[in-house]
C-alpha positions, 0 to 999 in steps of 0.5 A, spaced: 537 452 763 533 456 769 527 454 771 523 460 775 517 460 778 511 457 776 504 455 776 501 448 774 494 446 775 488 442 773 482 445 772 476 442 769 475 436 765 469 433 769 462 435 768 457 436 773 450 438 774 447 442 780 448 437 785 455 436 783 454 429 780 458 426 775 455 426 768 456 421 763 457 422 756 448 423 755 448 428 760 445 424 765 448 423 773 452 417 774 450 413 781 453 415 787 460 419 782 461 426 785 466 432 783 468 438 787 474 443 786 477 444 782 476 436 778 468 439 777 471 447 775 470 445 767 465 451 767 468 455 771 475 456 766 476 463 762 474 469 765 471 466 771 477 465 775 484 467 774 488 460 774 495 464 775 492 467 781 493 461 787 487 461 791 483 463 787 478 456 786 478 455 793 472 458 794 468 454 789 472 448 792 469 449 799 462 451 796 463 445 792 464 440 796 458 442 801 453 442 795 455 433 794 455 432 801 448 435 802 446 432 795 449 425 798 446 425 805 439 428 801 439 422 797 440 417 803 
């Protein structure tokens, strides 16, 4: 057996509203429960990012993870 290069992520999984809030099975927020990521990127597999491209999610890792923390400090 050979093994070669490879790739292995998980993308997605966890919805999210706007603010980056975990959302329940009806949709609605869970309290105090926020994603960023690629745990919140469940909207963003397909033709939005290449997962076979490394890198390619930091961007929204970084916007991501802004957008909760500014939502948390707002909800104070």
């Amino acid at each position: 057996m050979t093994l070669g290069v490879g790739m292995a992520c998980a993308i997605g999984g966890l919805r999210i509203d706007t603010h980056n809030a975990v959302l329940n099975a009806h949709g609605y927020p869970l309290p105090g429960l926020y994603a960023i990521g690629n745990d919140a990127a469940g909207m963003l597999v397909g033709d939005t990012y290449a997962v076979t491209l490394p890198g390619s999610t930091a961007g929204f890792a970084a916007f991501s993870g802004r957008n909760a923390v500014a939502a948390i400090v707002q909800n104070k």
